[in-house]
mmCIF file of the N, C-alpha and C atoms, coordinates in Angstrom:
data_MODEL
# 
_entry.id   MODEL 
# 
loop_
_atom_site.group_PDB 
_atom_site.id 
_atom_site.type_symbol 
_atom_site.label_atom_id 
_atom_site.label_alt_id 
_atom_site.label_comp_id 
_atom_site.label_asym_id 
_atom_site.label_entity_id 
_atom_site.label_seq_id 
_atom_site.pdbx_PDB_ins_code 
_atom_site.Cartn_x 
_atom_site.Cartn_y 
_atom_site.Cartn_z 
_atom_site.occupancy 
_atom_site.B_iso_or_equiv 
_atom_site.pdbx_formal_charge 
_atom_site.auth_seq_id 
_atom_site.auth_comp_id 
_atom_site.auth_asym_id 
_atom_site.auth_atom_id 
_atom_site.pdbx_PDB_model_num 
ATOM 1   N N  . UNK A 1 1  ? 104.561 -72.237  -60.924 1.00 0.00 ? 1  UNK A N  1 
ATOM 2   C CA . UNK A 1 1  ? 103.398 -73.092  -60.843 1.00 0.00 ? 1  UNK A CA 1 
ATOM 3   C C  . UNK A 1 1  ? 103.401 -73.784  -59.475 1.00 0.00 ? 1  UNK A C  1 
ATOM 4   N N  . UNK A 1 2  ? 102.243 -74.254  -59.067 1.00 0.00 ? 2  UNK A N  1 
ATOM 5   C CA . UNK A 1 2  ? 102.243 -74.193  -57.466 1.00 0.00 ? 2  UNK A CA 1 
ATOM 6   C C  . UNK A 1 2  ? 102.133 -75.637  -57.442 1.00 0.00 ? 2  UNK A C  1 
ATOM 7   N N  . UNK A 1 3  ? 102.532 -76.594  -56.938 1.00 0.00 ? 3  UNK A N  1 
ATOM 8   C CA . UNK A 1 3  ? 102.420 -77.977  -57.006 1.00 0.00 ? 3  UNK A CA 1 
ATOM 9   C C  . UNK A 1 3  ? 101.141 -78.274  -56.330 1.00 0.00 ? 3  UNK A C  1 
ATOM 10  N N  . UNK A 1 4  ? 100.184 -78.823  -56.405 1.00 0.00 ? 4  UNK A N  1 
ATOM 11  C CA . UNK A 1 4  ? 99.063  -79.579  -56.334 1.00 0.00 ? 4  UNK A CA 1 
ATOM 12  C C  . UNK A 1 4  ? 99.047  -80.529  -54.996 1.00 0.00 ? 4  UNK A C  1 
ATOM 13  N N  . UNK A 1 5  ? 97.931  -80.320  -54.128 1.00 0.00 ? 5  UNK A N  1 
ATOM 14  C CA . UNK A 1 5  ? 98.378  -81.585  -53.235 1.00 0.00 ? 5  UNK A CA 1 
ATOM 15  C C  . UNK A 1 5  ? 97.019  -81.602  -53.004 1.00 0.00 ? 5  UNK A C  1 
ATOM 16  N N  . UNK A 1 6  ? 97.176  -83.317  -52.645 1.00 0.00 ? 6  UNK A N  1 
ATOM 17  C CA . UNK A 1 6  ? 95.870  -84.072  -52.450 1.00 0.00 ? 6  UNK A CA 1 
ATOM 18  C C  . UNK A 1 6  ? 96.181  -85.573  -52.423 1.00 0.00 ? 6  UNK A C  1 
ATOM 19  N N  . UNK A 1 7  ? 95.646  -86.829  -52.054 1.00 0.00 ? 7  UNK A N  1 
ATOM 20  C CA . UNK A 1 7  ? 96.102  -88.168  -52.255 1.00 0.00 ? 7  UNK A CA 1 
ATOM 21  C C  . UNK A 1 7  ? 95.429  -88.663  -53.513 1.00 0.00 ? 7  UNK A C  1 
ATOM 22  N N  . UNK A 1 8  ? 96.338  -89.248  -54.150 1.00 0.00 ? 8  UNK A N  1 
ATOM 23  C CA . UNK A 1 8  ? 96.378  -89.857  -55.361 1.00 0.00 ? 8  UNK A CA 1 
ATOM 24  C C  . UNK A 1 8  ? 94.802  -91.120  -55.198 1.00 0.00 ? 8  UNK A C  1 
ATOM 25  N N  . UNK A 1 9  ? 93.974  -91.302  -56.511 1.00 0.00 ? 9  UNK A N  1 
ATOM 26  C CA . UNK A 1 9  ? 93.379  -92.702  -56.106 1.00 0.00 ? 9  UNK A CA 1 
ATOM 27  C C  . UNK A 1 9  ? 93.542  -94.392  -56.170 1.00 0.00 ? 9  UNK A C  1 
ATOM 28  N N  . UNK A 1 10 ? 95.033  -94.381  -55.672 1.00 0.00 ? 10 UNK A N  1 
ATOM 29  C CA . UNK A 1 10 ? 95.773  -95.571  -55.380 1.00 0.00 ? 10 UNK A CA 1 
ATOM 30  C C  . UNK A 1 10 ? 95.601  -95.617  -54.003 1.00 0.00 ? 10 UNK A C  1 
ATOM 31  N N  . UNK A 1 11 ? 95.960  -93.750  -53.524 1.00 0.00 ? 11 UNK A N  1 
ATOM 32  C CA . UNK A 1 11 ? 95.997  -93.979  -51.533 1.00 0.00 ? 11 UNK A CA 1 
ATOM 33  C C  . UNK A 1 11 ? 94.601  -94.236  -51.231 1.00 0.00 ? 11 UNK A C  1 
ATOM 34  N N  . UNK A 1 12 ? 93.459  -93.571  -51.907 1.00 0.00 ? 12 UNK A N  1 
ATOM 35  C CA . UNK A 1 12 ? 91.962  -93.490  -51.654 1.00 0.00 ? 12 UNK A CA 1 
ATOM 36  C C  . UNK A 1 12 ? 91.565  -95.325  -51.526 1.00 0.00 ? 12 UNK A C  1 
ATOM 37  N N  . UNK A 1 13 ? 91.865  -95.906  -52.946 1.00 0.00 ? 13 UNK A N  1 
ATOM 38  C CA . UNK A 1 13 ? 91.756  -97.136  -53.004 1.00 0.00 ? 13 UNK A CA 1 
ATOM 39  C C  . UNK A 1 13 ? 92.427  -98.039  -51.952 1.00 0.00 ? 13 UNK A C  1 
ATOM 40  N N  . UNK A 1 14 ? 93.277  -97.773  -51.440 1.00 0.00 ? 14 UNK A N  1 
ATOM 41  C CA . UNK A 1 14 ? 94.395  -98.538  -50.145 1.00 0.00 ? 14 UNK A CA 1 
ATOM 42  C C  . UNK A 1 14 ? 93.409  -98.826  -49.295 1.00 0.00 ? 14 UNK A C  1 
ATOM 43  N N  . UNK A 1 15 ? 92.896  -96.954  -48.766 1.00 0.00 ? 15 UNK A N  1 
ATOM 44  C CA . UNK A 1 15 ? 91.999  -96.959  -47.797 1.00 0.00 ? 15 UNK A CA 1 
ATOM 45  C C  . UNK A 1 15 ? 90.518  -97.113  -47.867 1.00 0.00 ? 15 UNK A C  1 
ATOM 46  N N  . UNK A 1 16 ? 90.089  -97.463  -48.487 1.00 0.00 ? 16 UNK A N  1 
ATOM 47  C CA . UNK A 1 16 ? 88.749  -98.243  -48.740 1.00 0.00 ? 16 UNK A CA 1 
ATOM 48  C C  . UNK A 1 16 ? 89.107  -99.599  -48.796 1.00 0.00 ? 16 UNK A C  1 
ATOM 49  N N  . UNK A 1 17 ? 89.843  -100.006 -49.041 1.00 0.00 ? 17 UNK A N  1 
ATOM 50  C CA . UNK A 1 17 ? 90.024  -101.111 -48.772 1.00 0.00 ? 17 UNK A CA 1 
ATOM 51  C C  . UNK A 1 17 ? 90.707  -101.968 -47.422 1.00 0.00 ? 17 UNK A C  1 
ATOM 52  N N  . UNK A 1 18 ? 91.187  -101.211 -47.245 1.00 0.00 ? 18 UNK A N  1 
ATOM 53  C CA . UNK A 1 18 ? 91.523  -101.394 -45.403 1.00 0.00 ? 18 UNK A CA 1 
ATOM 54  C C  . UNK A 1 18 ? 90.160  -101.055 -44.495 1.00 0.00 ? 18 UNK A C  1 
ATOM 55  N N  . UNK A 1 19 ? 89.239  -100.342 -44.675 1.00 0.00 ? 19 UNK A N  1 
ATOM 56  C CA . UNK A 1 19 ? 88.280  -100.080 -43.925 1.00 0.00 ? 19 UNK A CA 1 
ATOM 57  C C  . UNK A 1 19 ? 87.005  -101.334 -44.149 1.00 0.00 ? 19 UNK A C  1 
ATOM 58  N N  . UNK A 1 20 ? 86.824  -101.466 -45.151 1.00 0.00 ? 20 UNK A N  1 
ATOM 59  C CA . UNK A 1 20 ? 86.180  -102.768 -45.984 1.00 0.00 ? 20 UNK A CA 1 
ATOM 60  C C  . UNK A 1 20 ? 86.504  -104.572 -45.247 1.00 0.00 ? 20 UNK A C  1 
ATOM 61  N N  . UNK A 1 21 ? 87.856  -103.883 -44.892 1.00 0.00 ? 21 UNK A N  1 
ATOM 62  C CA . UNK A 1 21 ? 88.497  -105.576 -44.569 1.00 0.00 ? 21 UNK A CA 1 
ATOM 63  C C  . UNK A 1 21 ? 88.096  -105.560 -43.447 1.00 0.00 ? 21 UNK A C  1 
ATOM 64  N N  . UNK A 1 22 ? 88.537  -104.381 -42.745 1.00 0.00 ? 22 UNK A N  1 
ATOM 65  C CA . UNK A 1 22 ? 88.182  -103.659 -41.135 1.00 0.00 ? 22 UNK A CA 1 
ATOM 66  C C  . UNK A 1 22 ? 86.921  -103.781 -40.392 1.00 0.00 ? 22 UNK A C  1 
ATOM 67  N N  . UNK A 1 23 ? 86.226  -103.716 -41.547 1.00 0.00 ? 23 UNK A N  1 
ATOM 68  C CA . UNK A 1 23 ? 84.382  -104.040 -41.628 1.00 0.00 ? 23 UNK A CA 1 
ATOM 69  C C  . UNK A 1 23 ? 83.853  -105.086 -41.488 1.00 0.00 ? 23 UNK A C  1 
ATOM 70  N N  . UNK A 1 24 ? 84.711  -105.809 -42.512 1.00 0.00 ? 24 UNK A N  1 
ATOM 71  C CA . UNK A 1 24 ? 83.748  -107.405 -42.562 1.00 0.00 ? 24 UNK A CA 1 
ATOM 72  C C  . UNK A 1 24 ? 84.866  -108.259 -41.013 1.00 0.00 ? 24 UNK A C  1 
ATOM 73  N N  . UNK A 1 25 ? 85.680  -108.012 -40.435 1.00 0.00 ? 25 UNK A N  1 
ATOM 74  C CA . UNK A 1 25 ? 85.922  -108.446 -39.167 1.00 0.00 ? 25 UNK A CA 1 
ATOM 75  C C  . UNK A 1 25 ? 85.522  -107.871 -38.135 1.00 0.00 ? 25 UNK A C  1 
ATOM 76  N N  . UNK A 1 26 ? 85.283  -106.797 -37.949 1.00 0.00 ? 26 UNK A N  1 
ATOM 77  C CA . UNK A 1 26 ? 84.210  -105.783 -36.771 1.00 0.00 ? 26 UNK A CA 1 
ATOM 78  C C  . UNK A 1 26 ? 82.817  -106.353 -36.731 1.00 0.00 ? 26 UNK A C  1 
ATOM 79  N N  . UNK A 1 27 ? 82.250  -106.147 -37.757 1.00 0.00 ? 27 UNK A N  1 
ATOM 80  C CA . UNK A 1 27 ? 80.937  -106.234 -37.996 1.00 0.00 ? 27 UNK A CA 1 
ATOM 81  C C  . UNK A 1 27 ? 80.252  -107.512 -37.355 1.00 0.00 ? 27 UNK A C  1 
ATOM 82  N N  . UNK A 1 28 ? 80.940  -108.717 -37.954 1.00 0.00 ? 28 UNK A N  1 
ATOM 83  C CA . UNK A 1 28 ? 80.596  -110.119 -37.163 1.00 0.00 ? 28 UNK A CA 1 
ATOM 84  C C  . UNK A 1 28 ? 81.175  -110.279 -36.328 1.00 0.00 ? 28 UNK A C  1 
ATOM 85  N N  . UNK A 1 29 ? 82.176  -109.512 -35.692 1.00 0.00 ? 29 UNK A N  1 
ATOM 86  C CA . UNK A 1 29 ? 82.219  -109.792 -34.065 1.00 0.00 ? 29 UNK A CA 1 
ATOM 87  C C  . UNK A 1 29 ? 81.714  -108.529 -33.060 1.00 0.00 ? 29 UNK A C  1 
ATOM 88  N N  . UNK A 1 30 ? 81.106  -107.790 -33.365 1.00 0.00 ? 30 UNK A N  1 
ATOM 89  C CA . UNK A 1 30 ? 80.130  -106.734 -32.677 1.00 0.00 ? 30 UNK A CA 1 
ATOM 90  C C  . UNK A 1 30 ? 78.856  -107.838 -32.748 1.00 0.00 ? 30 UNK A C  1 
ATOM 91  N N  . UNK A 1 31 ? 77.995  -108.166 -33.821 1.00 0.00 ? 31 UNK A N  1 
ATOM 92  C CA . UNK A 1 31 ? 77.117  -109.131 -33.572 1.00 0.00 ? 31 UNK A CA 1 
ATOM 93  C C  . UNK A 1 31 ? 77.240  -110.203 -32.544 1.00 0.00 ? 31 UNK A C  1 
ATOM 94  N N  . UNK A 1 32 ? 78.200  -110.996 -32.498 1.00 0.00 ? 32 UNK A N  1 
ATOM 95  C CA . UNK A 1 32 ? 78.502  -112.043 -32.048 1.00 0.00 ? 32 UNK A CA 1 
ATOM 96  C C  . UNK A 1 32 ? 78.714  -111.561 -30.446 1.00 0.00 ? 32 UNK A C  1 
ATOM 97  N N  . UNK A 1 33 ? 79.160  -110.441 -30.170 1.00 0.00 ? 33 UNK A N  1 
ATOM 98  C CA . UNK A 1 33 ? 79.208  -109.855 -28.876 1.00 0.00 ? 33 UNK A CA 1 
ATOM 99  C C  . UNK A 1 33 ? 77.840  -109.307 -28.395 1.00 0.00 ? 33 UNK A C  1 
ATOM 100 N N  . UNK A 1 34 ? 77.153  -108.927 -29.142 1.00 0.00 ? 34 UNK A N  1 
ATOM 101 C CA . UNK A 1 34 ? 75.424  -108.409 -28.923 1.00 0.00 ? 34 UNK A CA 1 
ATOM 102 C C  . UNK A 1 34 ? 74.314  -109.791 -28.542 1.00 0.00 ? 34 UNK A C  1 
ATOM 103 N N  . UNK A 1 35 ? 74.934  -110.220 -29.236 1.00 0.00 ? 35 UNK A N  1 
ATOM 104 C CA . UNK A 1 35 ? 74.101  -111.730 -29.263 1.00 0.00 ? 35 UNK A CA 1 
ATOM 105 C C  . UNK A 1 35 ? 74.286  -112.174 -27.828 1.00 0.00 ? 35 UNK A C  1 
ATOM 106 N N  . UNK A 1 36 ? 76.001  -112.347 -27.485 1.00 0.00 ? 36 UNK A N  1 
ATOM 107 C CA . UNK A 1 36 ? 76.248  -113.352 -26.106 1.00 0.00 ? 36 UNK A CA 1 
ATOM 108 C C  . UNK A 1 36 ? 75.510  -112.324 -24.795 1.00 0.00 ? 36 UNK A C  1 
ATOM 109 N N  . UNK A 1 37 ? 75.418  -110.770 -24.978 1.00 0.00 ? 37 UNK A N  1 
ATOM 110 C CA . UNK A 1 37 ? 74.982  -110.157 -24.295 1.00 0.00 ? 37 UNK A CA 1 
ATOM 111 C C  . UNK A 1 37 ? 73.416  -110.492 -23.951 1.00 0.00 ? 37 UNK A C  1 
ATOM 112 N N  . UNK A 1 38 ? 72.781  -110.684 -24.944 1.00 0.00 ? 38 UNK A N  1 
ATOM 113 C CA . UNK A 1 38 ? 71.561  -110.474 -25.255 1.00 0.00 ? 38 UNK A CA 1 
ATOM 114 C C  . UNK A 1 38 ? 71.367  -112.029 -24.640 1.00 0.00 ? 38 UNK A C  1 
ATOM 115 N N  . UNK A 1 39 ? 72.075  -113.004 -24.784 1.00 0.00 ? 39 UNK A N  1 
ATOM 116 C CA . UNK A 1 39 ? 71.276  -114.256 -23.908 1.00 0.00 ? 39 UNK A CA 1 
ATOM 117 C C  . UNK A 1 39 ? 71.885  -114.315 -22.588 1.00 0.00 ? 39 UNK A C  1 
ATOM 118 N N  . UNK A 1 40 ? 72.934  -113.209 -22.193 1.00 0.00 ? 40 UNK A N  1 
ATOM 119 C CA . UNK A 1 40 ? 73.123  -113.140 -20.355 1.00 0.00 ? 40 UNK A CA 1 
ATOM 120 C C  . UNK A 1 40 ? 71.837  -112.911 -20.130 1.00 0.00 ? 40 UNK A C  1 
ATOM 121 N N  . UNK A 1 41 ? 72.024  -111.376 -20.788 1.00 0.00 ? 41 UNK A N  1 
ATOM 122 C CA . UNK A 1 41 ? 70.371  -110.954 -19.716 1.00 0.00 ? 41 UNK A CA 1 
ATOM 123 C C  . UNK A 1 41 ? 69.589  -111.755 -19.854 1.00 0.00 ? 41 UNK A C  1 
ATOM 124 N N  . UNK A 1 42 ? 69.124  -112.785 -20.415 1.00 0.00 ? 42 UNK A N  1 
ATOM 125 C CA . UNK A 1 42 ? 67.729  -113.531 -20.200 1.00 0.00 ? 42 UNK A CA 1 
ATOM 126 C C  . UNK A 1 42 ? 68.483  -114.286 -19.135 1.00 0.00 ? 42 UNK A C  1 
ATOM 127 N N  . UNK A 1 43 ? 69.778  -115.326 -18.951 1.00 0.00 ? 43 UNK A N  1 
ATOM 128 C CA . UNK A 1 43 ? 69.860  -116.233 -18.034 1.00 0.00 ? 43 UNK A CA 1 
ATOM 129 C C  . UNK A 1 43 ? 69.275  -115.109 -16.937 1.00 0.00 ? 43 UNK A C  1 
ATOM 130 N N  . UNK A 1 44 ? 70.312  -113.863 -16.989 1.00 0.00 ? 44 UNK A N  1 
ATOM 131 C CA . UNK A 1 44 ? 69.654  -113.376 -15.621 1.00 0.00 ? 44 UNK A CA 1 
ATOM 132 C C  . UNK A 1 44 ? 68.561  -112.841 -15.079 1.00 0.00 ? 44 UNK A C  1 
ATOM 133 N N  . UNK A 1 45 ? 67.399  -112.857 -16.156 1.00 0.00 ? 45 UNK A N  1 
ATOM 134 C CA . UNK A 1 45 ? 66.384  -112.525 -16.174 1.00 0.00 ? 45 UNK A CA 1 
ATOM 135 C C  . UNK A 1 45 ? 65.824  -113.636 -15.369 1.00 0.00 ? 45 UNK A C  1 
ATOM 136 N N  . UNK A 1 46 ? 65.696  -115.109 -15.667 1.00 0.00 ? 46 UNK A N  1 
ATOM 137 C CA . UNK A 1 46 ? 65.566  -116.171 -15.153 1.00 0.00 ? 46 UNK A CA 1 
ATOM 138 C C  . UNK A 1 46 ? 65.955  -116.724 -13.527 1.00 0.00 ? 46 UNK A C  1 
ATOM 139 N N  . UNK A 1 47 ? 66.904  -115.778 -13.081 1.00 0.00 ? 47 UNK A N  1 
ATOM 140 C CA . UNK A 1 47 ? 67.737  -116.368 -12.070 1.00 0.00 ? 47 UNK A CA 1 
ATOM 141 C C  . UNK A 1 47 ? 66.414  -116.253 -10.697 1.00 0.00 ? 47 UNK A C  1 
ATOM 142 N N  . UNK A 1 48 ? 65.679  -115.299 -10.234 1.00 0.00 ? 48 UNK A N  1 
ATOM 143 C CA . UNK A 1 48 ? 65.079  -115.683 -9.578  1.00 0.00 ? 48 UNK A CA 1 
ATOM 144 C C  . UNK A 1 48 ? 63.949  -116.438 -9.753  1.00 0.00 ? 48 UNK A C  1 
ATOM 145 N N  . UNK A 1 49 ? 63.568  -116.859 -10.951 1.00 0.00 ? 49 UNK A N  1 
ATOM 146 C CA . UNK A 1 49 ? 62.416  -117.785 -11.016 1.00 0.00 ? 49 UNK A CA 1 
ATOM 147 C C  . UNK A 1 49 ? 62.886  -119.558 -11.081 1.00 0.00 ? 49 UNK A C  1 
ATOM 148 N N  . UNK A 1 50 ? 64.140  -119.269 -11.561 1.00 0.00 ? 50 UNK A N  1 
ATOM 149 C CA . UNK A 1 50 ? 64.629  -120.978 -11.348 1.00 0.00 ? 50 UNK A CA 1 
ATOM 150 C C  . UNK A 1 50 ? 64.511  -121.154 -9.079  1.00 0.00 ? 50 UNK A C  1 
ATOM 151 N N  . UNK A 1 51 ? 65.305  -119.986 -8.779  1.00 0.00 ? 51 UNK A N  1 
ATOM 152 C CA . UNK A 1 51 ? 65.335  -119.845 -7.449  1.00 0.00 ? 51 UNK A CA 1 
ATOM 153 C C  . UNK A 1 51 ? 64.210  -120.267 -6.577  1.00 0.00 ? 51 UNK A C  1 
ATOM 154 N N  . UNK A 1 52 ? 63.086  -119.979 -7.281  1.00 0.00 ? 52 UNK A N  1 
ATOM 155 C CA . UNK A 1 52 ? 61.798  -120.066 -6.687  1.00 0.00 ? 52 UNK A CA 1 
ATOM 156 C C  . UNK A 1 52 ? 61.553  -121.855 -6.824  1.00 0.00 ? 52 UNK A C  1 
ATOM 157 N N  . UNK A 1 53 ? 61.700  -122.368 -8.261  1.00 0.00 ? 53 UNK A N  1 
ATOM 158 C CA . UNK A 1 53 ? 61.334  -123.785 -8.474  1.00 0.00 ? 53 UNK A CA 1 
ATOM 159 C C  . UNK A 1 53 ? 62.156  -124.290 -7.499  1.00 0.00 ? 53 UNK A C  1 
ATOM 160 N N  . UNK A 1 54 ? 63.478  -124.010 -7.135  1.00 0.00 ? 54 UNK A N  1 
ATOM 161 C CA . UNK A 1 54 ? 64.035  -125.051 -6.395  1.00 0.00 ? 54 UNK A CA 1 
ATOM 162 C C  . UNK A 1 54 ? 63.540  -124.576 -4.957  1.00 0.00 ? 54 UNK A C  1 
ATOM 163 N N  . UNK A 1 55 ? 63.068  -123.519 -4.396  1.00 0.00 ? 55 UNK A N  1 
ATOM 164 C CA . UNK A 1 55 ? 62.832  -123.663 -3.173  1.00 0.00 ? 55 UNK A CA 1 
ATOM 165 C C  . UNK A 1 55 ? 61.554  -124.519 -2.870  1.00 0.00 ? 55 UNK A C  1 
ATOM 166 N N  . UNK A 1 56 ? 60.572  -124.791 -4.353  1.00 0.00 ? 56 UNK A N  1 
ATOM 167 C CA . UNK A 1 56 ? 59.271  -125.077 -3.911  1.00 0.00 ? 56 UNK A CA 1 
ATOM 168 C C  . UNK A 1 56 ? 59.543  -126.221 -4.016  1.00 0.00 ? 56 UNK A C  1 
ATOM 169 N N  . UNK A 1 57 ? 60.586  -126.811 -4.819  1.00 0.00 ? 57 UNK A N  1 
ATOM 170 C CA . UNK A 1 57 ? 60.799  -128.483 -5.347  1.00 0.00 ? 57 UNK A CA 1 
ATOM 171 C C  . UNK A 1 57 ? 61.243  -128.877 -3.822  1.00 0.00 ? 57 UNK A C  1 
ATOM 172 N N  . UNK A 1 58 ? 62.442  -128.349 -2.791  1.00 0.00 ? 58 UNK A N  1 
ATOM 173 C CA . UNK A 1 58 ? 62.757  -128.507 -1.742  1.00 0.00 ? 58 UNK A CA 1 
ATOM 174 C C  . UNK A 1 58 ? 60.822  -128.707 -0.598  1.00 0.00 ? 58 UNK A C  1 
ATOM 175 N N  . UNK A 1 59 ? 60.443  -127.517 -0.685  1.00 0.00 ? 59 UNK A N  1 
ATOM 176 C CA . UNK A 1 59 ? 59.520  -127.388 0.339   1.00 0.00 ? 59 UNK A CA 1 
ATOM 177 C C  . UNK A 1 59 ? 58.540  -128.851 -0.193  1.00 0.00 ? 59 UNK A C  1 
ATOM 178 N N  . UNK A 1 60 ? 57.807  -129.539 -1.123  1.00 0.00 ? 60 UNK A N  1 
ATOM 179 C CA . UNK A 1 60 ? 57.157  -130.000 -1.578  1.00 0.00 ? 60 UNK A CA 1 
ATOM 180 C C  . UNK A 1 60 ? 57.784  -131.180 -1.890  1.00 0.00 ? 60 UNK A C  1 
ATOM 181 N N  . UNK A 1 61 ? 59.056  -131.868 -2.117  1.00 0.00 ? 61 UNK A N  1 
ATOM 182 C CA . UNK A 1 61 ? 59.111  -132.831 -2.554  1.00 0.00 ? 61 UNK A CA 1 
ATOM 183 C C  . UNK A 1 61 ? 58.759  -133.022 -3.797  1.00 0.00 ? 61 UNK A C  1 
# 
């Protein structure tokens, strides 16, 4: 008789559950990294128009 191989669903369960844990700490810090990205580009979206107020605040008083 030929012995059987495959992982038991104790190992299946291990690993769903390591990926699960893996998940809920990835997940909110991929957001949290998208987010800080997502308000660079606007500062730097901004950078030459603040540039402009201060040259006109200079020229104008």
């Amino acid at each position: 008789m030929d012995k059987q191989r495959g992982f038991t669903l104790i190992e299946l369960m291990v690993v769903i559950g390591i990926i699960a844990i893996l998940s809920a700490i990835g997940i909110p810090a991929y957001q949290n990294y998208l987010r800080k990205a997502a308000l660079t580009d606007m500062l730097q979206t901004f950078v030459p128009y603040r540039t402009a107020v201060e040259l006109c605040a200079l020229e104008h008083g």
